[in-house]
DONUKE-296742 format. One line per 3 residues: number of its first residue (from 1); for each residue x, y, z of C-alpha. Coordinates in pm, whole numbers, plus 32768, in hexadecimal, padded with zeros to 4 digits. Layout:
! residues N
NUM = X/Y/Z | ...
END
This chain:
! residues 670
1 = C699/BEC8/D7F8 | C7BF/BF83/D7E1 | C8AD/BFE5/D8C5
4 = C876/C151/D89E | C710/C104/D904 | C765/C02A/DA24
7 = C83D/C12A/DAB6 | C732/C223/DA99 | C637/C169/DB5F
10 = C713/C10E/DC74 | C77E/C262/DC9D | C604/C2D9/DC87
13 = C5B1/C1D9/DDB9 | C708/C22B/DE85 | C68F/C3AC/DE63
16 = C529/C38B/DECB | C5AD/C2A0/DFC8 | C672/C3A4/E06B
19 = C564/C481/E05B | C471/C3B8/E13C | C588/C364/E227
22 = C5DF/C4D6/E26B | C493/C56B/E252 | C3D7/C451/E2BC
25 = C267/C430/E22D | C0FC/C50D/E1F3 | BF43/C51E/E1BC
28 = BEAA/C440/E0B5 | BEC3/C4C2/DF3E | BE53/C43D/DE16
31 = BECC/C3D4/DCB8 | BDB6/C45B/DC0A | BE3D/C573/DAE9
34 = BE58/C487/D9D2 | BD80/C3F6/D8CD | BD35/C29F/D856
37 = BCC7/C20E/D6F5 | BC1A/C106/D6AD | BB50/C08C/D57E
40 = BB10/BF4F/D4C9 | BB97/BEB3/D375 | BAD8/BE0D/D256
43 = BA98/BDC8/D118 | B9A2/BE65/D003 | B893/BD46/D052
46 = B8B3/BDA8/D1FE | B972/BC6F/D248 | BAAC/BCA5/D34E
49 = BC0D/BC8A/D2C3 | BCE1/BBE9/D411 | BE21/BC04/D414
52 = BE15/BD49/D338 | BF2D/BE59/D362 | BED5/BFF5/D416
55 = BFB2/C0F5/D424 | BF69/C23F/D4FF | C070/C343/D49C
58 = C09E/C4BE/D563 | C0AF/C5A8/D418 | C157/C6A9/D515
61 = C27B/C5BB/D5C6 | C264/C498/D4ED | C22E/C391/D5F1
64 = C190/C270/D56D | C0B5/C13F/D616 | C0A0/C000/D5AC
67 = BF9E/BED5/D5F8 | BEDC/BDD8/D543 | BD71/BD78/D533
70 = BCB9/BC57/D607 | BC17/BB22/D571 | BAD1/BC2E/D55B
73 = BBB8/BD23/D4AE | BBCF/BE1A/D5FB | BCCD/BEFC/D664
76 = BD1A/BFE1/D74E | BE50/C0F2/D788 | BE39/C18A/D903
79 = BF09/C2A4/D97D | BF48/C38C/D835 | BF95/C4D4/D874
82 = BE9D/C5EC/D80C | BF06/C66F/D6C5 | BED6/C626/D534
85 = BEEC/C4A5/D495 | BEB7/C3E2/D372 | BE75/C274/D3C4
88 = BE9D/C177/D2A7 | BE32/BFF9/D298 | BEA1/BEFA/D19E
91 = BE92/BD74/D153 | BF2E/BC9A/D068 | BE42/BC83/CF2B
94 = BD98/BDED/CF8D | BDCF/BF45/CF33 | BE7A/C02E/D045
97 = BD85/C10E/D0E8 | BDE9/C274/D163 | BD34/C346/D254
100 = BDA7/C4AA/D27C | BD4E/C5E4/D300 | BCEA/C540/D46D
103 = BCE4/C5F7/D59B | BD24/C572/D6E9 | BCCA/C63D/D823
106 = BCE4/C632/D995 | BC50/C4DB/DA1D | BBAD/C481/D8B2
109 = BB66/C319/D839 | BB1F/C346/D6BB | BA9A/C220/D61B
112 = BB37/C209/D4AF | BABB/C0CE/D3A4 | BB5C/C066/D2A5
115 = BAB3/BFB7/D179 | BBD6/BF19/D08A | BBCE/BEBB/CF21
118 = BC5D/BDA4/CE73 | BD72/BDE9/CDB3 | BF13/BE28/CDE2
121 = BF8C/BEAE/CF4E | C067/BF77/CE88 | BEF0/C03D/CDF9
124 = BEA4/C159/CF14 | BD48/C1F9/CF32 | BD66/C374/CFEC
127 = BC44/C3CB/D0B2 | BC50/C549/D12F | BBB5/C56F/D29E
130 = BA68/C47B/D265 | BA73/C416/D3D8 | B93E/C428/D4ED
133 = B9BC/C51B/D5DE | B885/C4E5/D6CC | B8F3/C43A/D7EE
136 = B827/C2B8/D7F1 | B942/C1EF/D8B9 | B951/C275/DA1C
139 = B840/C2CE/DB34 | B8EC/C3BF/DB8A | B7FD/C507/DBCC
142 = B8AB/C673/DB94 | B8EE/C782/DA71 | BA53/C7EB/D9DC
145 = BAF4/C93D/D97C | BBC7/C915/D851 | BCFA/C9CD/D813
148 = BC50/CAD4/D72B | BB7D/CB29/D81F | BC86/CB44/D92F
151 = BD59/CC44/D846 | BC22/CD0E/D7A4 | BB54/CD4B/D8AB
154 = BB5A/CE99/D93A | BBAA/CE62/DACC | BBD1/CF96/DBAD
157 = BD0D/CF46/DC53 | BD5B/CE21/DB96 | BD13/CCFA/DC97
160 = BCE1/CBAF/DBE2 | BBDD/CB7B/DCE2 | BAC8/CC7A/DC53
163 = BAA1/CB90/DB6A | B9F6/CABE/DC2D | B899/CBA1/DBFB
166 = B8C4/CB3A/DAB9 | B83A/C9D2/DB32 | B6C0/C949/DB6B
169 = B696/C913/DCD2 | B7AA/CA16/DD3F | B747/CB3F/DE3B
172 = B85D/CC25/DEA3 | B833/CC98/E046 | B793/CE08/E037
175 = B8EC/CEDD/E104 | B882/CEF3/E27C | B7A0/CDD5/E26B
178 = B7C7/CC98/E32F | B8C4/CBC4/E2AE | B97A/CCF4/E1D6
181 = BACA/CD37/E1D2 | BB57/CDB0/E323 | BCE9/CE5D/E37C
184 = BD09/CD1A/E452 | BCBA/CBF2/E364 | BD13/CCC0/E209
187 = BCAE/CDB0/E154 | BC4D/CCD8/E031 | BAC4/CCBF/DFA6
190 = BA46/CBBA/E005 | B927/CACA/DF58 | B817/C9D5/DF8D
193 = B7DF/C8E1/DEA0 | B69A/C7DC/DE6E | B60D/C89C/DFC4
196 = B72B/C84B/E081 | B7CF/C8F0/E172 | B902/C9D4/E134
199 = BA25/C8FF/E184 | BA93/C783/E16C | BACD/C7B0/E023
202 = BC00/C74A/DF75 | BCD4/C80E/DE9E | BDFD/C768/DE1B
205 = BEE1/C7B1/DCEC | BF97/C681/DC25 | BF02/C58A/DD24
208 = BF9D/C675/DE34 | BEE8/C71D/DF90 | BEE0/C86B/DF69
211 = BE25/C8DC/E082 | BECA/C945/E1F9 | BE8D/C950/E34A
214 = BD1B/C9C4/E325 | BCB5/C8BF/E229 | BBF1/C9EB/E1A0
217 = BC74/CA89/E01B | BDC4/CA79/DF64 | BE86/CB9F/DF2B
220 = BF2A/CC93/DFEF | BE6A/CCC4/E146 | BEF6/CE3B/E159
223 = BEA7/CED2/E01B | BD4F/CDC9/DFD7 | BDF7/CD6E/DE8C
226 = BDF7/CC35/DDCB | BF08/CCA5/DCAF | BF7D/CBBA/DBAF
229 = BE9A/CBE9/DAA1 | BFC3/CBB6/D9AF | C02E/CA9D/DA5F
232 = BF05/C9CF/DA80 | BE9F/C940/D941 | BD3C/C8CE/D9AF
235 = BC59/C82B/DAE4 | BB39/C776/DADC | BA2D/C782/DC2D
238 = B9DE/C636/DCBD | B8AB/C637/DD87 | B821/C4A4/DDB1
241 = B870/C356/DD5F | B9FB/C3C0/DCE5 | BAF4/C28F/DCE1
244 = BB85/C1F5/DE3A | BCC5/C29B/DDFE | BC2E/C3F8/DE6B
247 = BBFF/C37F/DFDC | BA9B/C3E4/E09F | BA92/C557/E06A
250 = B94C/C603/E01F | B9CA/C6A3/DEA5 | BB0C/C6AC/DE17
253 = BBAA/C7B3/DD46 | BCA4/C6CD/DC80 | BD83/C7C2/DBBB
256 = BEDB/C79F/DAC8 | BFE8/C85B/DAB0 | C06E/C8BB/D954
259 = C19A/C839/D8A2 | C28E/C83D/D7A0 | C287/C798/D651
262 = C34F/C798/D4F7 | C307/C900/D483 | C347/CA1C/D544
265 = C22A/CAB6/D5D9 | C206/CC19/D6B2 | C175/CD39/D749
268 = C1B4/CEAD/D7CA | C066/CF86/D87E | C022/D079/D951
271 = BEBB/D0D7/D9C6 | BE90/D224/DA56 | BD7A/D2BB/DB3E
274 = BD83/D412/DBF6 | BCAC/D52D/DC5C | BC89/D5E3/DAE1
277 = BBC3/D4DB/DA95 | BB0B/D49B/DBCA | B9A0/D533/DBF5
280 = B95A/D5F7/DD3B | B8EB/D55C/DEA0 | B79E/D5EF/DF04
283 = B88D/D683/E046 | B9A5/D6D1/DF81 | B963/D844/DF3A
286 = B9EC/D8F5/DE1A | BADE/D7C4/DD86 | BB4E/D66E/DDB7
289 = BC42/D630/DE9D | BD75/D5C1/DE68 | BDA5/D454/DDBC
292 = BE9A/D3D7/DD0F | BEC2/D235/DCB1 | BFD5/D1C4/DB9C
295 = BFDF/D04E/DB60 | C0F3/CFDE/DA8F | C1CF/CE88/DA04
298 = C245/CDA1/D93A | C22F/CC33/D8C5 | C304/CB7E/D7F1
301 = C30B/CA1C/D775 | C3CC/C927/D67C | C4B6/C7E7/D620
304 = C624/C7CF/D6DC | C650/C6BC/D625 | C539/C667/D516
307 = C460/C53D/D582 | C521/C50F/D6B2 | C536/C640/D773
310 = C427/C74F/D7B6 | C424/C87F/D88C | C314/C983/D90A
313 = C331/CA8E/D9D1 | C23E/CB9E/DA2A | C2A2/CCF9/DB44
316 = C155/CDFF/DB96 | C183/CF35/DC5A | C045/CFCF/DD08
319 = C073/D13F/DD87 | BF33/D1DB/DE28 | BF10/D346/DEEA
322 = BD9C/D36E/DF37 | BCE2/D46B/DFFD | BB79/D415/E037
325 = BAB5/D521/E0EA | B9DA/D480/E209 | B88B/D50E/E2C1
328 = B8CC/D47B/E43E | B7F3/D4D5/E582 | B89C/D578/E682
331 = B872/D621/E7C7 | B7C8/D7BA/E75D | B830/D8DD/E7FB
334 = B75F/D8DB/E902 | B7D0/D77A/E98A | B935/D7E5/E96E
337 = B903/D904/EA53 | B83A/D7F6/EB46 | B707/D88D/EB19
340 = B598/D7DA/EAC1 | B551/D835/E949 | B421/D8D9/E8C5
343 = B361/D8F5/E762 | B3CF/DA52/E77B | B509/DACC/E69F
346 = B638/DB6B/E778 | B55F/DB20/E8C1 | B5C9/DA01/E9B9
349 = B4DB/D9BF/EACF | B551/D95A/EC61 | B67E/D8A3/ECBE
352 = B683/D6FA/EC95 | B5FC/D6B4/EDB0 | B6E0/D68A/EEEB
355 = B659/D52C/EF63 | B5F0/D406/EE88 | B4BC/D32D/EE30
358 = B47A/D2AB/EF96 | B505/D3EE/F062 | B67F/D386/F09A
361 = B76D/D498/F087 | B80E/D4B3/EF33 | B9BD/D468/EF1A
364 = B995/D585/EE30 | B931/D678/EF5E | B9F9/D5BF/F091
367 = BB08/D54B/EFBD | BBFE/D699/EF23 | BCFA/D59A/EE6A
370 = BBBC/D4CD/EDBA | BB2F/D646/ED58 | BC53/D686/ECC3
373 = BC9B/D531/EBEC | BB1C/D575/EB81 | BB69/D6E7/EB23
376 = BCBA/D669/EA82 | BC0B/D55F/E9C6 | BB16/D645/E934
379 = BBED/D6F7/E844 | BC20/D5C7/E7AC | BB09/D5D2/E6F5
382 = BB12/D696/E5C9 | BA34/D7D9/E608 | B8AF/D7DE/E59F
385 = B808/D8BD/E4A2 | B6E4/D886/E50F | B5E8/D7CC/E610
388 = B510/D68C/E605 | B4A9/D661/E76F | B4D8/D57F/E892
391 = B657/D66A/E8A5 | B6B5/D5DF/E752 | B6FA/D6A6/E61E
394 = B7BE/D668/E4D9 | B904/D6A7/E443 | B9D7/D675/E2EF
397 = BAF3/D5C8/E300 | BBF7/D569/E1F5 | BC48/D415/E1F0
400 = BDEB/D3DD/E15C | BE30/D275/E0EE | BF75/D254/E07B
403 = BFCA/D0DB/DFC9 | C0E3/D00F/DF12 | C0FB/CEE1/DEA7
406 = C1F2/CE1E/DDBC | C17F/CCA3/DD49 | C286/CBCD/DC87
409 = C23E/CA41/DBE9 | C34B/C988/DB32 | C326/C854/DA97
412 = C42B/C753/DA0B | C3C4/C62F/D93F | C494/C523/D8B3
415 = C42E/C3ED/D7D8 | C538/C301/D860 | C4FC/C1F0/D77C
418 = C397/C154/D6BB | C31F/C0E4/D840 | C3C8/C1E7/D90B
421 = C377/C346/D965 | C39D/C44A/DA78 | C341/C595/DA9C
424 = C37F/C690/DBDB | C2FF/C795/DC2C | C301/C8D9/DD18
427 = C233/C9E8/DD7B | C297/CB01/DE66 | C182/CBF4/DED9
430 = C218/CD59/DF98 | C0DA/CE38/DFF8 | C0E4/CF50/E0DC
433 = BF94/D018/E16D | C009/D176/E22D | BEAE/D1D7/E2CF
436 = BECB/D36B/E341 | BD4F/D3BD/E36A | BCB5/D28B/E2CD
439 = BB97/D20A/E374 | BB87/D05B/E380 | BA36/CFC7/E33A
442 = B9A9/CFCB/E48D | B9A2/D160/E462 | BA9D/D185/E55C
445 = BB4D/D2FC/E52D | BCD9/D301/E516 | BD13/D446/E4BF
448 = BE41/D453/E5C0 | BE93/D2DA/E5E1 | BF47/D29C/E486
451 = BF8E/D107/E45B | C08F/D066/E378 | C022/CEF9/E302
454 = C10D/CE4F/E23E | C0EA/CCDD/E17E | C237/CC2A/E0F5
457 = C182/CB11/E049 | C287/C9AE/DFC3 | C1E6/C892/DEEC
460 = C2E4/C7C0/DE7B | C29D/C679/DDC9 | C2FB/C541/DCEF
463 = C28B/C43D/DC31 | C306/C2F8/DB92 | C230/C23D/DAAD
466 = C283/C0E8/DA22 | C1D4/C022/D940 | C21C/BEC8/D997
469 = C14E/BE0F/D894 | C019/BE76/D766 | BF3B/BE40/D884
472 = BFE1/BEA9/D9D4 | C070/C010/DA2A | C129/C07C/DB62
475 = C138/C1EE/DBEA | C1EF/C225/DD31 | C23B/C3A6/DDAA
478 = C2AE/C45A/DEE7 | C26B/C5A2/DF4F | C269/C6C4/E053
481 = C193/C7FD/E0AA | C1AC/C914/E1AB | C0BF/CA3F/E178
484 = C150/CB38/E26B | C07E/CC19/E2E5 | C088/CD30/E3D7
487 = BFFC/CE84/E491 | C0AC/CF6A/E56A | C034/D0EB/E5F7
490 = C127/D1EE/E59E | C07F/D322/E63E | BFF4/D35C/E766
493 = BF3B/D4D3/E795 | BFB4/D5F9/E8B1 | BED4/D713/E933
496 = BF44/D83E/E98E | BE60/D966/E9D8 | BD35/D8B7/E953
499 = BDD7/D87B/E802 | BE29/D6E2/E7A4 | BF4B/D6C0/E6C0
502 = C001/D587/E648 | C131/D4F3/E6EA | C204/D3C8/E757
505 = C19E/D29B/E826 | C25B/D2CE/E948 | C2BE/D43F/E93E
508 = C270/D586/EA1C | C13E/D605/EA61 | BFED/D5B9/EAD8
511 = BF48/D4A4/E9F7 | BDEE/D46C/EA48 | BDD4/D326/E9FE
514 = BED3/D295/EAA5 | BE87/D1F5/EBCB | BFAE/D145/EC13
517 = C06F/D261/ECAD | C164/D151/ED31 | C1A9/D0CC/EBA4
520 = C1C0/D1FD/EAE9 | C227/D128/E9B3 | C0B9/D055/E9A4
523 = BFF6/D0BD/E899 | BED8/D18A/E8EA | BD80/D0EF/E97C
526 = BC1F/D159/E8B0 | BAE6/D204/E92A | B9B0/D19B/E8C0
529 = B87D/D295/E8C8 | B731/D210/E859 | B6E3/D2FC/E74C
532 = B822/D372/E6E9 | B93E/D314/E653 | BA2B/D242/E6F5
535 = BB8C/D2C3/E740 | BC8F/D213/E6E2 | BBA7/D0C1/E6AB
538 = BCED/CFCE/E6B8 | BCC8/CED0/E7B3 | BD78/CDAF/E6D1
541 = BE9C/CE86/E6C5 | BFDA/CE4E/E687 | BFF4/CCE6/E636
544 = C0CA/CBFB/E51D | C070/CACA/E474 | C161/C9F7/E3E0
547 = C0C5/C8A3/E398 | C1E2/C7AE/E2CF | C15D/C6A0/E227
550 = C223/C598/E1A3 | C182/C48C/E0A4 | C1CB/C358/DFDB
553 = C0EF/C28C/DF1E | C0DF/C15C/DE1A | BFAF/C11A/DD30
556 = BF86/BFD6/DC31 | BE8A/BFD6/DB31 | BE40/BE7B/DA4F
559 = BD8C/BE41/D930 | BCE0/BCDD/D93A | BBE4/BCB9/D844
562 = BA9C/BD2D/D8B9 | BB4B/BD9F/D9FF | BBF4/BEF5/DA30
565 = BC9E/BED9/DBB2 | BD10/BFDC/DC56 | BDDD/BFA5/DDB6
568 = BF03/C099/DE6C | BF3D/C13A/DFB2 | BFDF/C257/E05D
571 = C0BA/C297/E1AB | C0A8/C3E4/E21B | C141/C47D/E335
574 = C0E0/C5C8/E3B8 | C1BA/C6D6/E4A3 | C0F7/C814/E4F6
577 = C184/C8F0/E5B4 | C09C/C9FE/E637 | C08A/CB1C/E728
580 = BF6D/CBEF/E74C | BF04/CC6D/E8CD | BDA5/CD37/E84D
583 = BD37/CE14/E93F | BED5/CE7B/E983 | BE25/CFEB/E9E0
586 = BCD3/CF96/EA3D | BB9C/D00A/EA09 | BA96/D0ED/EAA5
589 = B933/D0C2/EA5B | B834/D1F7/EA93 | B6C9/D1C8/EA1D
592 = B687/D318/E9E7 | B71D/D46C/E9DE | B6CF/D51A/EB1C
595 = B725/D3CC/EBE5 | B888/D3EA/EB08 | B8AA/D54D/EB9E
598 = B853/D4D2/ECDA | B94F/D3D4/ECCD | B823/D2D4/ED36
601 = B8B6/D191/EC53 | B7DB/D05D/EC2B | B912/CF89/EBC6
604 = BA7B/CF8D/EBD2 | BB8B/CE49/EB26 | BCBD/CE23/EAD8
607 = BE10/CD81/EB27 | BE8C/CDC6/EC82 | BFDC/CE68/ECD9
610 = C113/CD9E/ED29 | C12C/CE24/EE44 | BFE7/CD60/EEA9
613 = C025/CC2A/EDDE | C16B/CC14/ED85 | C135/CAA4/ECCA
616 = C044/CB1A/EBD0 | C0D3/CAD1/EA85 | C023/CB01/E93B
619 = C0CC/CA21/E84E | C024/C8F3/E7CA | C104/C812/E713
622 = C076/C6D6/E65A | C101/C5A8/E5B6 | C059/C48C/E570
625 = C055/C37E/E445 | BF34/C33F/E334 | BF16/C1E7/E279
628 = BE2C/C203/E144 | BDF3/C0C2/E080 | BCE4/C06C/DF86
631 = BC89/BF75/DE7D | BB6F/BFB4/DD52 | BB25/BECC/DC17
634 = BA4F/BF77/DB17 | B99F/BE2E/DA83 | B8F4/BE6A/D93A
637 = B7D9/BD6C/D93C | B767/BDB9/D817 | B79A/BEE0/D6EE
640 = B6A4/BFB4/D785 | B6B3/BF3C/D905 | B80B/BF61/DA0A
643 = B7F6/BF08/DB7C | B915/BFAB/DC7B | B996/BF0E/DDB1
646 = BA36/BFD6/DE98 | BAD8/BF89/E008 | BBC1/C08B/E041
649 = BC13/C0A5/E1B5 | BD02/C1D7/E287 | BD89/C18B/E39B
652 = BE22/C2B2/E490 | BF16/C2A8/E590 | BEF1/C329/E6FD
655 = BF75/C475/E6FF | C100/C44C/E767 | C198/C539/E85D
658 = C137/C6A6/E855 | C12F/C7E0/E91C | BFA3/C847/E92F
661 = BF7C/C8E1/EA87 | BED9/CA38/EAAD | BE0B/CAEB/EBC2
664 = BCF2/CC16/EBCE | BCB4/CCDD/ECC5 | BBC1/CE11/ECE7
667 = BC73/CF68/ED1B | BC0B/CFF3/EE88 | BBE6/D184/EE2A
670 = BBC7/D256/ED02
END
């Protein structure tokens, strides 16, 4: 070895060294992004040549692998990168044998034979792309999207993830239904696959967790974007029996990152949707309102130093103004002038009644401050063109959306020497989601609470692959994660003769909804009428999560003869810091309108003053250690039969020390 290459590796170790010793460790990942070959060599007559020479060669970086055939004239070459090769096998007293035109994808195993004649090594036979693609040596259940597919594919909004449709046994959650998307977990679609419920799934990219606090979709939680559809060359979905190195999630969405290779490769786009070609909501009126989404980049990718040194890089810009006109139910005009409502236009009937369901005197008639936060609160709601009953009529209101997002991956990757090679690579995600009339899923109107939610997304990661011998390969890497994300109110609505107009948290005036006259800067609280539309439905407001994850992890694979073995672990320390107090402004409950204008309440939450508990403290801060390790050996029996073993056992730590202490009290008065 020389001395250029010894120096390299003992930087490589001192470097990832120091990065688990300042950052510590993180959740189990696996190696799982590569390919493997393996095949068999004979003669014309079927009979195996041992000893018997195969060559696996990247067209695109020219990395080669080298290894020799067993006494049954078996090989095997584990951990290739996805990509273009040509494999050749040769023996003394035998022509050379070329196979080109081979594609290797995310997590394949192709199976390549080679039948030699007798003659001079120096003789070569070409064979052009002649190989069984159809999968025959893993049990692996799943389906794969190919990179083709990733860049032709139409996708509204470009998410990697609509792909997933695309796949047998895939159901993407219907908006609003259980288990969809919500502001507090993400805004990203979510999916059940094989029946299963929406979540444990596993999304990683390059053998690297890409999922955050939730454990729900990748992507920016803010905008609901999964960008990188430049970036990621391809992903294959897992669903039963997948290798050991996956760990025990339900399905896993294994996915690879592209790279550079000897010729330069790149890309410029921009898609562009807006209102002038957008047809008509049935409550639009006349035209559409006003949309306009620009999504824009660039990728580039090539040598640094031919064979040795490749780069890829890949920046996308997502711009989006959308105003989506909404039908809501709201109080009618007779309920905001107190009065019981009638089938008949422009005529109200008597007053609410002044006492309630079992003959107790109504706050809204003993009480004049409670009339007037109910009067207040009533010209919240967006005025009524018209009446359903039960005091509740309907209104149009345009919903603004406002997002950005930028998403960045760069990749290095550098052939060291013929059994070195490391690659890292970074991804930074930047979305931003400025809500000023949106409604979340739950329905919940926000006409005059606008919320900023913000994700700043890091994936940083490297790898260091050696081969040792033919038959044994190393691949150690070290990582870190920390999907930001967080929500904040930025408004807070004033009346003022009747008339609701946005403002400040915190500033003068008479704000209905705050009922913590002592803590003018809490956010506001919510009131919830059965049969109308929430105000301000934000009880897991404001809150951060920043969840760092810190990895490092060391997989062997051997070729023995009939026996392909498989063993690694992982340490992986976690620090999540979190603060989120939900229910900072409580919540008032009202089953129906006249008990609402009553102010009759059947249930009131939320977190008390400090005044009254002083100790309450809504951060929760985690950190705790994971230990994966497993073991599998893939033993081919036979030609046509393979049995697996697999022990792979996780241990987890007790949690360490944390902060986790939070109290809820019910709020006395309205």
């Amino acid at each position: 070895m020389s001395t250029l290459n010894i120096r390299f590796i003992r930087v490589y170790v001192a470097f990832v060294s120091a990065l688990l010793l300042v950052t510590s460790l993180e959740q189990a990942w696996a190696q799982g992004s590569t390919a493997a070959v393996v095949g068999t060599v004979n003669d014309m007559s079927g009979a195996a040549i041992p000893g018997a020479s195969v060559e696996v060669r990247n067209t695109g970086t020219g990395a080669v692998r080298n290894t020799t055939t067993d006494e049954r004239g078996r090989y095997r070459v584990p951990e290739l990168l996805i990509g273009q090769y040509e494999i050749q096998a040769s023996n003394a007293g035998f022509q050379t044998v070329v196979q080109r035109g081979i594609t290797l994808t995310t997590g394949a195993e192709l199976v390549v034979d080679f039948s030699l004649r007798v003659g001079a090594v120096q003789e070569t036979v070409t064979i052009e792309g002649q190989v069984n693609t159809v999968e025959t040596q893993t049990v692996a259940l799943g389906a794969f999207v190919e990179s083709a597919q990733m860049r032709e594919l139409p996708l509204n909004g470009r998410s990697y993830t609509q792909l997933m449709t695309a796949l047998p046994g895939v159901t993407q959650i219907t908006e609003g239904a259980p288990g969809s998307a919500t502001g507090f977990a993400g805004q990203g679609t979510r999916y059940s696959i094989s029946g299963s419920r929406p979540n444990g799934q596993a999304w990683i990219l390059d053998g690297q967790d890409l999922l955050g606090y939730f454990r729900k979709v990748p992507g920016s939680g803010a905008t609901g974007n999964a960008l990188g559809v430049e970036a990621i060359a391809e992903f294959q979905l897992l669903t039963n029996t997948y290798s050991a190195q996956f760990g025990g999630n339900g399905s896993v969405v294994n996915a690879s990152s592209r790279s550079g290779a000897n010729d330069f490769h790149g890309s410029i786009y921009e898609f562009i949707r807006n209102d002038a070609l957008e047809a008509r909501n049935f409550f639009d009126g006349d035209k559409p309102p006003a949309f306009r989404r620009n999504q824009y980049g660039a990728s580039a990718g090539g040598p640094i130093r031919k064979d040795k040194l490749f780069f890829f890089g890949n920046w996308e810009g997502f711009r989006s103004r959308q105003t989506v006109t909404r039908l809501f139910s709201v109080p009618d005009d007779c309920s905001r002038q107190v009065l019981q409502s009638t089938t008949t236009p422009g005529v109200c009937g008597p007053p609410i009644p002044s006492v309630d369901f079992i003959g107790r005197p109504t706050p809204y008639s003993t009480d004049p401050a409670t009339r007037q936060r109910i009067l207040d609160t009533l010209a919240l709601w967006p005025r009524a063109f018209n009446r359903i009953g039960g005091g509740i009529g309907q209104a149009l209101v345009p919903n603004i959306t406002k997002l950005d997002e930028d998403y960045f991956l760069g990749r290095i990757d550098y052939n060291a020497s013929a059994k070195d090679a490391v690659f890292f690579r970074y991804v930074y995600d930047r979305g931003a989601r400025d809500d000023r009339g949106s409604t979340d899923l739950a329905g919940s109107l926000r006409h005059l609470w606008p919320v900023l939610s913000k994700t700043r997304a890091h994936y940083f990661l490297t790898e260091w692959q050696r081969v040792i011998s033919p038959t044994v390969v190393n691949h150690a890497r070290a990582g870190f994660t920390r999907p930001y994300e967080d929500a904040f109110p930025t408004g807070s609505p004033v009346v003022s003769n009747g008339v609701a107009s946005l403002s400040a948290i915190g500033s003068p005036g008479v704000h209905p909804l705050q009922f913590f006259p002592s803590e003018p800067n809490r956010m506001d609280g919510t009131v919830n009428v059965i049969g109308l539309q929430p105000l301000n439905n934000a009880v897991s407001l404001p809150y951060y999560f920043a969840p760092n994850t810190f990895h490092f992890g060391d997989d062997v694979f051997w070729s023995a003869g009939a026996h392909s073995l498989k063993a690694g672990g992982s340490v992986v320390r976690q620090r999540q810091n979190t603060w989120s107090p939900i229910f900072v402004g409580s919540m008032w409950v009202f089953p129906n309108v006249t008990s609402f204008l009553q102010g009759v309440a059947v249930a009131s939450v939320g977190e008390p003053a400090r005044a009254v508990d002083p100790q309450s403290d809504p951060h929760r801060d985690y950190r705790y250690w994971v230990y994966n390790f497993y073991f599998e050996d893939q033993w081919k029996l036979t030609s046509k039969l393979s049995v697996n073993l697999i022990p792979s056992p996780i241990i987890k730590h007790p949690f360490g020390p944390a902060r986790a202490f939070f109290t809820m009290w019910p709020i006395p008065t309205f």
